[in-house]
C-alpha positions as CSV (number, residue, x, y, z in Angstrom):
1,X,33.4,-37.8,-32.4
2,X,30.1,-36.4,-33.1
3,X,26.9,-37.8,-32.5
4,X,24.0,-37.7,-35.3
5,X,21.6,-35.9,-34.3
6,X,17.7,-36.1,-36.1
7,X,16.7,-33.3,-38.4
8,X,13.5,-31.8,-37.1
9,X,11.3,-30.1,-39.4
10,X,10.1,-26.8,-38.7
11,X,6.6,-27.4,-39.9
12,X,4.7,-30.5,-39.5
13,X,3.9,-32.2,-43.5
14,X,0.1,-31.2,-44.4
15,X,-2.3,-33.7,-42.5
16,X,0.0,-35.2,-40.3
17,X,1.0,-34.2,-37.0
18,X,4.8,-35.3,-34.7
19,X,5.1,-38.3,-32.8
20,X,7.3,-38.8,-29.6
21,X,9.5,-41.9,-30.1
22,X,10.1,-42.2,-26.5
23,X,13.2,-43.3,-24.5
24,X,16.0,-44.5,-26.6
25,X,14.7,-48.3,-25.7
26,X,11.6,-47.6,-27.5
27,X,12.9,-45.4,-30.5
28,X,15.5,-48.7,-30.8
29,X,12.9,-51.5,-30.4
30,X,10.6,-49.0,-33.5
31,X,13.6,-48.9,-35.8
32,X,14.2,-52.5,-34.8
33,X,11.1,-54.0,-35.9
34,X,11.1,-51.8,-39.3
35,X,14.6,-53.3,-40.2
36,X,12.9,-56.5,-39.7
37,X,9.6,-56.2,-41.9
38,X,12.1,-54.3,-44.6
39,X,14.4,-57.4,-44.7
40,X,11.6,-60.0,-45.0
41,X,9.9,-58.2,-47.7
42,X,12.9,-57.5,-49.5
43,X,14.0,-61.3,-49.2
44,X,10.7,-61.9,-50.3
45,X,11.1,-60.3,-53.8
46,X,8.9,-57.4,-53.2
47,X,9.8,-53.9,-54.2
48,X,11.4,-50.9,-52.3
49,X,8.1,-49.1,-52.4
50,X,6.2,-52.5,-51.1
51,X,8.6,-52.7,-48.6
52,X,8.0,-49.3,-47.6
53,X,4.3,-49.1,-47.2
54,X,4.3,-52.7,-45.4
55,X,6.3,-50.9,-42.5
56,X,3.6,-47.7,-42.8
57,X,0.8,-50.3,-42.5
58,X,2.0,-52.6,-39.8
59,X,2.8,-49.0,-38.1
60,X,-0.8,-47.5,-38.5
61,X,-2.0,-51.0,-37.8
62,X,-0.1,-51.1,-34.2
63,X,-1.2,-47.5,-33.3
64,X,-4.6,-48.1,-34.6
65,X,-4.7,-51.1,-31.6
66,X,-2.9,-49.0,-29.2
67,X,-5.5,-46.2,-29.3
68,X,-8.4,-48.8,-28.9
69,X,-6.6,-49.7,-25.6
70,X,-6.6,-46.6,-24.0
């Protein structure tokens, strides 16, 4: 069986630079907590796109308080 591996881009998008995810822990506790705000604002009634830009803003939100820490 093979294991999926991530596509990695060979350019960065314009105005945005590559982020290290850290140890699988990490990179499972990230993907955990977007599942979670996807679910509640989809059980909430919002819209695939709402749901989409409330896991962007709660991530930009949580870097945004990181970087004021160190």
């Amino acid at each position: 069986m093979s294991s999926i591996r991530p596509t990695i881009a060979k350019q960065n998008p314009k105005g945005m630079s590559v982020a290290r995810l850290g140890s699988k822990q990490q990179r499972e506790f990230i993907e955990a907590e977007a599942i979670d705000i996807f679910t509640i604002m989809t059980n909430g009634g919002c819209t695939f796109q709402q749901a989409l830009a409330a896991i962007f803003l709660s991530g930009m939100s949580l870097a945004k308080t990181l970087e004021k820490q160190l």
